[in-house]
C-alpha positions as CSV (number, residue, x, y, z in Angstrom):
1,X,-138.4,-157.5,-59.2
2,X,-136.2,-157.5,-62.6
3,X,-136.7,-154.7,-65.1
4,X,-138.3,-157.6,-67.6
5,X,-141.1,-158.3,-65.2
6,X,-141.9,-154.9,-64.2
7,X,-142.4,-153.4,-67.8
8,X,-144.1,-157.1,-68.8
9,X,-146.7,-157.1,-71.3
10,X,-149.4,-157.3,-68.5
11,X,-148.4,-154.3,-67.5
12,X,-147.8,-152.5,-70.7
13,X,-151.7,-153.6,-71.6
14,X,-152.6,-151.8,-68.1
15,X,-151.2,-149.0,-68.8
16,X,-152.6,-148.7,-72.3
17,X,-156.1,-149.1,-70.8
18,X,-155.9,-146.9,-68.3
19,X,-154.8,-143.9,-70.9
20,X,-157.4,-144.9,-72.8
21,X,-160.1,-144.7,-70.4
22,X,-159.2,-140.8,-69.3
23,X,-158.9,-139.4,-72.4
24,X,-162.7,-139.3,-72.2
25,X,-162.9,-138.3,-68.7
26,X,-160.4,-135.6,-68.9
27,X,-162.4,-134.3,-72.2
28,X,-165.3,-134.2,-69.7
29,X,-163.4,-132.5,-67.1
30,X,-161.6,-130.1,-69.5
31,X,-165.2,-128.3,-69.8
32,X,-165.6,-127.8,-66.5
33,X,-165.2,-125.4,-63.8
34,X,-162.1,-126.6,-61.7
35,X,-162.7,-127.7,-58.0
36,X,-166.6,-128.1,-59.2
37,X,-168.3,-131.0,-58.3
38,X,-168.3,-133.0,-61.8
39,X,-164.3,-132.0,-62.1
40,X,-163.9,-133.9,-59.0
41,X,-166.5,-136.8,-60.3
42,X,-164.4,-137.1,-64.3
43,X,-161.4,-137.5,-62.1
44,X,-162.5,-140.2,-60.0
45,X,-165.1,-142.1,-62.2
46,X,-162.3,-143.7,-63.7
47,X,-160.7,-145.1,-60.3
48,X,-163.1,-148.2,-60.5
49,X,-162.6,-149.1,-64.1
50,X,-158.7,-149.4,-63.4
51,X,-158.7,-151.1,-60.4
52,X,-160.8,-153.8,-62.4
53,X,-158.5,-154.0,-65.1
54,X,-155.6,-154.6,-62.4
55,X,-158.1,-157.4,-61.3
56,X,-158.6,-158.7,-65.0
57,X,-155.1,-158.4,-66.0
58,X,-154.1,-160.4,-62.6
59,X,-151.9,-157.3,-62.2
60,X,-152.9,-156.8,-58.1
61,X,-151.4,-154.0,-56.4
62,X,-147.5,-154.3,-56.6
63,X,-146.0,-151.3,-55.3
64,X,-144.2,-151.4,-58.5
65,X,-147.0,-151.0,-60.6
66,X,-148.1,-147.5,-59.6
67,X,-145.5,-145.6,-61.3
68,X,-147.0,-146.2,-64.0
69,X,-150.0,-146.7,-64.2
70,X,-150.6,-143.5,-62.0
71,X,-148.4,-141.6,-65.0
72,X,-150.5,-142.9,-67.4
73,X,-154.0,-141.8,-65.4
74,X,-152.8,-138.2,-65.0
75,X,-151.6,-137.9,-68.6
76,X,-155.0,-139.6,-70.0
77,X,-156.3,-136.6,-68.2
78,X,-154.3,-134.6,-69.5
79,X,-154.3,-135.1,-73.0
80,X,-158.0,-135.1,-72.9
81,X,-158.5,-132.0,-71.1
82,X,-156.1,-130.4,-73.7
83,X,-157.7,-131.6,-76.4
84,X,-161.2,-130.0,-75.5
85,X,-159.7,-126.5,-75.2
86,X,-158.0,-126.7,-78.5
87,X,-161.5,-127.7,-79.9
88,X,-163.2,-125.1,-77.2
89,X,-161.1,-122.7,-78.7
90,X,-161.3,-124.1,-82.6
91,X,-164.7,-123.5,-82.7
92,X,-165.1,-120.0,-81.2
93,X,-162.9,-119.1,-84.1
């Protein structure tokens, strides 16, 4: 597969998506105990959502899609969970 078709727009708008669906999640998760129950259920909520975008988006499950959409999943988290400590910690100021 050439470089053009592996970062296609397709995949571009996948990856967007899936960022965009954990930031939420990893707000969610960012309040929570780790290893609890709902820490385990934010991280995986989201696994159905972007396996039906890759449906939608006619992406299907090229081994060279992962990359990045997996890089884009963990840093939705991420940026999330990050951003609900700095407010955690905003507001007990």
């Amino acid at each position: 597969m050439d470089f053009q078709t592996l970062f296609s727009n397709t995949l571009f708008q996948a990856s967007v998506l899936t960022l965009l669906i954990n930031l939420p999640f990893g707000y969610l998760r960012g309040g929570e105990r780790r290893l609890s129950f709902k820490w385990f259920l934010y991280i995986h909520l989201p696994i159905p959502l972007i396996v039906a975008i890759r449906f939608w988006l006619h992406l299907g499950f090229k081994w060279e899609t992962y990359p990045a959409l997996i890089l884009m999943f963990f840093l939705g988290q991420a940026i999330g969970a990050r951003y609900r400590k700095l407010k955690d910690k905003k507001s007990d100021k």
